[in-house]
matplotlib code that plots the C-alpha trace (Angstrom):
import matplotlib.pyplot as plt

x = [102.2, 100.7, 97.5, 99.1, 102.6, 102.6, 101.7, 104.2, 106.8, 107.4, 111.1, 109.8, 107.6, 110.7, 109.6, 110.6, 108.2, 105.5, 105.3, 105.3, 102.5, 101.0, 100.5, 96.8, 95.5, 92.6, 92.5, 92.6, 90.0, 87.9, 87.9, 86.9, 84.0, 82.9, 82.5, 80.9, 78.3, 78.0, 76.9, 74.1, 73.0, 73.0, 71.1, 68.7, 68.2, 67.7, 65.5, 63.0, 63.1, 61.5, 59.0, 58.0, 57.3, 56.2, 55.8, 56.9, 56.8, 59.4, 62.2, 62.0, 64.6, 67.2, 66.3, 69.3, 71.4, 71.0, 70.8, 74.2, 75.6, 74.1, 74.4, 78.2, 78.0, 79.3, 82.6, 83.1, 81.9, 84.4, 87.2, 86.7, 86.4, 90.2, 90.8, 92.5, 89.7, 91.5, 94.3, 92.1, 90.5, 87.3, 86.8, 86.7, 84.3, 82.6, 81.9, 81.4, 78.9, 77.1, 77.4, 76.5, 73.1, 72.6, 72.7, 71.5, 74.4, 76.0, 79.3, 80.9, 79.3, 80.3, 84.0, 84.4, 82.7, 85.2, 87.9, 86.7, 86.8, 90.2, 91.2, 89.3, 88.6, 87.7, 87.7, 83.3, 83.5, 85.2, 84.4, 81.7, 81.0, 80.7, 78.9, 76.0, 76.0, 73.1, 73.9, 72.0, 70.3, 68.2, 68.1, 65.3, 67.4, 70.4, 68.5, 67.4, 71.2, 72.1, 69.7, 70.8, 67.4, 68.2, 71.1, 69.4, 67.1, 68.6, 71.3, 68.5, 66.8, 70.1, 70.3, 66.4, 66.9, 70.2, 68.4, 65.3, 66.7, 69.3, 71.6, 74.1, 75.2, 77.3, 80.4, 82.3, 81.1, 83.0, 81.5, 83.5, 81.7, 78.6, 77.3, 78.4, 76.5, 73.7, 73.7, 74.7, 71.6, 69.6, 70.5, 70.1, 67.1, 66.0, 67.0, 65.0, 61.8, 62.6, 62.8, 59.5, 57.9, 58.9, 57.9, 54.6, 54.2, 55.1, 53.4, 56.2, 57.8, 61.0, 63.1, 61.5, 62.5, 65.5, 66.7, 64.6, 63.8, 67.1, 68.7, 67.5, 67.1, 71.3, 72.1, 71.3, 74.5, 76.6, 75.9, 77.2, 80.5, 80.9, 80.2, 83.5, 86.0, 86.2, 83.1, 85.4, 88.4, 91.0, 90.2, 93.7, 95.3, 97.2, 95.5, 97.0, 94.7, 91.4, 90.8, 90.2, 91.4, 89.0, 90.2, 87.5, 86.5, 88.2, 84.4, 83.9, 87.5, 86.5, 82.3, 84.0, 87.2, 89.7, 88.5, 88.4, 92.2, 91.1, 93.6, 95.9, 93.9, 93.7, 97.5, 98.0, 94.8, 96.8, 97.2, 94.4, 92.3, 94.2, 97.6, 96.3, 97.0, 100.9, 100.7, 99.1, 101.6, 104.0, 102.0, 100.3, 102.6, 102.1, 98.2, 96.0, 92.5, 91.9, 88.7, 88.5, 85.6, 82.2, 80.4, 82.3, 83.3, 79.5, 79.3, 82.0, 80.3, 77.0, 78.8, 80.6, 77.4, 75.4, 78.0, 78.6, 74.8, 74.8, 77.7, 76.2, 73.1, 75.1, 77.0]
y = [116.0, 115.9, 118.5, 119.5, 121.2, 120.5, 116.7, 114.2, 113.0, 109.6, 109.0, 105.6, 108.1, 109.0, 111.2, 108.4, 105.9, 108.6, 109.1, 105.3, 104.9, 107.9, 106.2, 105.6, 102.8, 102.4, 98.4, 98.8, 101.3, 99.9, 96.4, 98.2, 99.9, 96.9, 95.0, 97.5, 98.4, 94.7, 93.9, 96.5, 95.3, 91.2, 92.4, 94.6, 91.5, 89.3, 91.7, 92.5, 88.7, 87.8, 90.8, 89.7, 85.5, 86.3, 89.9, 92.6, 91.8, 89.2, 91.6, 93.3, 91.3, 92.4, 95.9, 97.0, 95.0, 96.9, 100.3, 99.7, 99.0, 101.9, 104.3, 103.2, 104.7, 107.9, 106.7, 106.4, 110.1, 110.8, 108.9, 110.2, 113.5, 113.5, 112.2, 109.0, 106.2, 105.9, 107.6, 108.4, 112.1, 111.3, 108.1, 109.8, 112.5, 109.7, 107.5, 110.5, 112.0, 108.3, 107.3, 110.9, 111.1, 107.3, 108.8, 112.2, 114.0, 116.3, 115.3, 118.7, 120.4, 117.7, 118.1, 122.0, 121.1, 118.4, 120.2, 123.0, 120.2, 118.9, 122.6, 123.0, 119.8, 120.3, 123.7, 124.7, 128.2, 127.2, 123.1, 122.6, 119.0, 121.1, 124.1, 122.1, 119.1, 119.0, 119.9, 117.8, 118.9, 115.8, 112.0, 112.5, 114.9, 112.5, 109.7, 111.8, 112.4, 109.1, 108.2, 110.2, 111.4, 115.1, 115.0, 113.5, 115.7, 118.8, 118.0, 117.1, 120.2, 122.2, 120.9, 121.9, 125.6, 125.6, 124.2, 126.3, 129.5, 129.7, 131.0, 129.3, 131.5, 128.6, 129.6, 127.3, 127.1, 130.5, 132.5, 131.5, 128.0, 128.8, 128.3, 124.9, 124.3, 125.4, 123.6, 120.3, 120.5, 121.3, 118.0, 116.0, 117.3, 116.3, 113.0, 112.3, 113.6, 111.4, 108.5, 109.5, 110.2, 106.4, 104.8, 106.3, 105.6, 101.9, 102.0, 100.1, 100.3, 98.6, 101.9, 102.2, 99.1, 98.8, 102.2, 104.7, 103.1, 101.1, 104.5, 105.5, 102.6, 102.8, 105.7, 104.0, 102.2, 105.1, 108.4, 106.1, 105.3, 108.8, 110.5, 107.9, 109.8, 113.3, 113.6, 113.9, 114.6, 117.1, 121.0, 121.1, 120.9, 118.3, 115.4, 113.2, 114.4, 115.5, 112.7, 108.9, 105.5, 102.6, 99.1, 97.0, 94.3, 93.5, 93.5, 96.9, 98.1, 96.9, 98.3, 101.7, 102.2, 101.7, 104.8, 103.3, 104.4, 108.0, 109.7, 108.5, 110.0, 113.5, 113.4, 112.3, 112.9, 112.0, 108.6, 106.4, 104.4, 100.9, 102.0, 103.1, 100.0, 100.6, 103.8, 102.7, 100.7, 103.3, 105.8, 104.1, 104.9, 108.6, 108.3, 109.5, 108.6, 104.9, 103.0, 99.2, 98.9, 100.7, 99.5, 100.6, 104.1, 104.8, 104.4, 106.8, 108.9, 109.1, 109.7, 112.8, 114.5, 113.7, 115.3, 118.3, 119.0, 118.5, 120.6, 123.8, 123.2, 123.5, 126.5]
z = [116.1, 119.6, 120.3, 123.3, 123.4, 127.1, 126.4, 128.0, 125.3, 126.2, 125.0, 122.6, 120.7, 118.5, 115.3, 113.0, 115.4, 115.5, 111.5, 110.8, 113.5, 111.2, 108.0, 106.7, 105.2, 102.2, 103.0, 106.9, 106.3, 103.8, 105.8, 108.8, 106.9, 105.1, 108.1, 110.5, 107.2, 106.7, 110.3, 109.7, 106.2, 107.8, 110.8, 109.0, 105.9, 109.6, 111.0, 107.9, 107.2, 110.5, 110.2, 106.8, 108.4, 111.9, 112.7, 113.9, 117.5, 116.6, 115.4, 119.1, 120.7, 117.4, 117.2, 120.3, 118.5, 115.2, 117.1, 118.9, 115.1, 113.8, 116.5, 116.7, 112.7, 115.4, 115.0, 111.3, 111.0, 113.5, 112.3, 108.6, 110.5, 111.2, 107.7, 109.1, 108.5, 104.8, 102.9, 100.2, 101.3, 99.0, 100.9, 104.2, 102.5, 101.4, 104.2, 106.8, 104.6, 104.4, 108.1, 109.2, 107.0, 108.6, 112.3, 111.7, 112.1, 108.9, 108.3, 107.2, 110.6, 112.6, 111.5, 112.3, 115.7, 116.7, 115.7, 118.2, 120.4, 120.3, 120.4, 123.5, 125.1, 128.6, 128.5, 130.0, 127.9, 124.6, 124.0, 121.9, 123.9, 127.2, 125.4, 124.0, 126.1, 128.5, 132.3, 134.7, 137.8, 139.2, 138.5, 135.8, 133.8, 134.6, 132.9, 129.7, 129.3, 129.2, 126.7, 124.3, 123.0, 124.0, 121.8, 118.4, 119.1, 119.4, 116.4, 114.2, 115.1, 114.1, 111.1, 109.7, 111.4, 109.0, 106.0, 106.6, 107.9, 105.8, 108.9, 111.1, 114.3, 116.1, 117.1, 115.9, 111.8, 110.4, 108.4, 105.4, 105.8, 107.0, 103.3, 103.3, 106.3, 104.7, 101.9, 103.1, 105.8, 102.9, 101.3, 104.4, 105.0, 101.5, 101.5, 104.9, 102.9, 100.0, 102.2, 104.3, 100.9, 99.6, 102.7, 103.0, 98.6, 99.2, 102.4, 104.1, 107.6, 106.7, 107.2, 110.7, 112.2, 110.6, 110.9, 112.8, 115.9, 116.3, 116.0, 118.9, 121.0, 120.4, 122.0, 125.6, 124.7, 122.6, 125.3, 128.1, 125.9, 125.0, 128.6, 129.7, 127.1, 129.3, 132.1, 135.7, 134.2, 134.8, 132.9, 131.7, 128.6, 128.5, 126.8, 129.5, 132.1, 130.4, 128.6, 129.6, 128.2, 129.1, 129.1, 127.4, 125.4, 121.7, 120.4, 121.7, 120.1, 116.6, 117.4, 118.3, 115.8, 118.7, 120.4, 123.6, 123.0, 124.0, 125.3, 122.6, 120.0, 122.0, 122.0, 118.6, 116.7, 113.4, 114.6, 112.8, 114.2, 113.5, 114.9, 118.2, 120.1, 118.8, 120.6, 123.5, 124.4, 124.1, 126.1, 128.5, 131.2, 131.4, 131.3, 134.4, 134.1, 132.8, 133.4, 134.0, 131.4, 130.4, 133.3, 136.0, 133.9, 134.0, 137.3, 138.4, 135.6, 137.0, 140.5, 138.8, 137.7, 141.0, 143.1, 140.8, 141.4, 145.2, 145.3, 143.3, 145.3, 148.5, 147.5]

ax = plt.figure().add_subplot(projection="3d")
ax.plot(x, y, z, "-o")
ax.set_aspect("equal")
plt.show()
């Protein structure tokens, strides 16, 4: 069912039409995994084999290639999230909690903070996205958004005050599952140590350069994608005007689970992933904001944050 009682019903979207597009798929899910996972494991066999013959300095050129795979790992955890990446519910458990420890990013928190999300989207005092997500004030603070450093940083350091402290005072985590939050930090946590620990026994850098550092060299390529899903549009609650569809490359659709399809997915978050192209063309009359690819969205998104500066700064 649509998010969003006061969602447009296109009349196509019959219930019959809306439960068919609804049905989930182990295969569809598992080939999707297999070859986004595969990618990585090629690119990371590619890039340790040319450290290993000519150097490090060699595997440069491949190591934004490997982050954009891994740091695109976002969208498993939030497809498996919505319980729609597979029909199997351990699969999802499964691949979330894999993809998520891969990108630093707990899967079981991560699913009570989207939900929040798609409860709230849009909204500055209740949305999670808006709540945490840093507020720039000059083009320096601009450009740290956009690389997405302030936001591995700051979820990373979330998860070791939960797994340390023992406490989790987010809004969003209810106390009923606050010791899950715990606990699963706590695991996280250890398995980064035991990693650290057998790098630094073996003495290898492997993890590091085909891991760590195209991690983060990725999020230059994922913060821009995610900024074009809401930033500029309407405060509302319809999912037809706070949310934004971009038009992009096939690539990109298969890189990013179809989520280029957002406002479909807002308005029918029980859609999965592989059907949202059935809906898209079923919707896509009654959608407002719809970008003409990632370039040009990042533009008008950059525009958006400049002028919300100038405009508190001239209030």
């Amino acid at each position: 069912m649509p998010t969003d009682e006061f969602a447009p019903r296109p009349k196509l979207l019959t219930p019959p039409v809306l439960q068919q597009l609804c049905t989930r798929s182990n295969l569809k899910g598992a080939l999707r995994t297999l070859s986004h996972y595969g990618a990585i494991i090629g690119m990371g066999a590619l890039i340790g084999a040319v450290a290993s013959t000519h150097g490090v300095l060699w595997t440069l050129p491949l190591l934004p290639v490997q982050g954009v795979l891994i740091a695109f790992l976002f969208m498993a955890v939030h497809e498996t999230a919505h319980k729609t990446a597979f029909d199997s519910r351990r699969l999802n458990v499964a691949v979330g909690n894999l993809s998520g420890f891969l990108i630093g990013l707990p899967y079981e928190y991560y699913c009570l903070f989207h939900w929040e999300h798609h409860r709230h989207t849009q909204d500055p005092q209740r949305d999670p996205e808006l709540i945490v997500g840093p507020k720039p004030r000059s083009e320096t603070q601009l450009a740290i958004a956009y690389s997405g450093l302030v936001q591995v940083v700051g979820r990373l350091r979330l998860v070791v005050k939960h797994a340390v402290t023992g406490e989790v005072t987010v809004p969003w985590v209810p106390a009923g599952r606050r010791a899950i939050i715990v606990r699963e930090a706590r695991v996280y946590v250890a398995g980064y140590a035991l990693l650290l620990f057998g790098s630094l026994a073996l003495h290898s850098a492997l993890l590091l350069w085909v891991w760590v550092l195209p991690l983060l060299l990725g999020q230059l390529i994922l913060r821009p994608y995610l900024y074009a899903e809401h930033t500029g549009c309407d405060h509302t609650r319809s999912a037809f005007h706070n949310t934004r569809t971009t038009f992009t490359t096939q690539f990109v659709h298969w890189l990013a689970w179809n989520m280029p399809y957002h406002v479909e997915h807002h308005a029918y978050p029980a859609v999965p992933f592989h059907a949202l192209p059935k809906l898209h063309a079923i919707v896509d009359g009654e959608i407002k904001y719809r970008g003409e690819g990632y370039v040009a969205v990042t533009r008008q998104t950059l525009a958006w944050f400049r002028t919300q500066w100038t405009t508190k700064a001239n209030s």
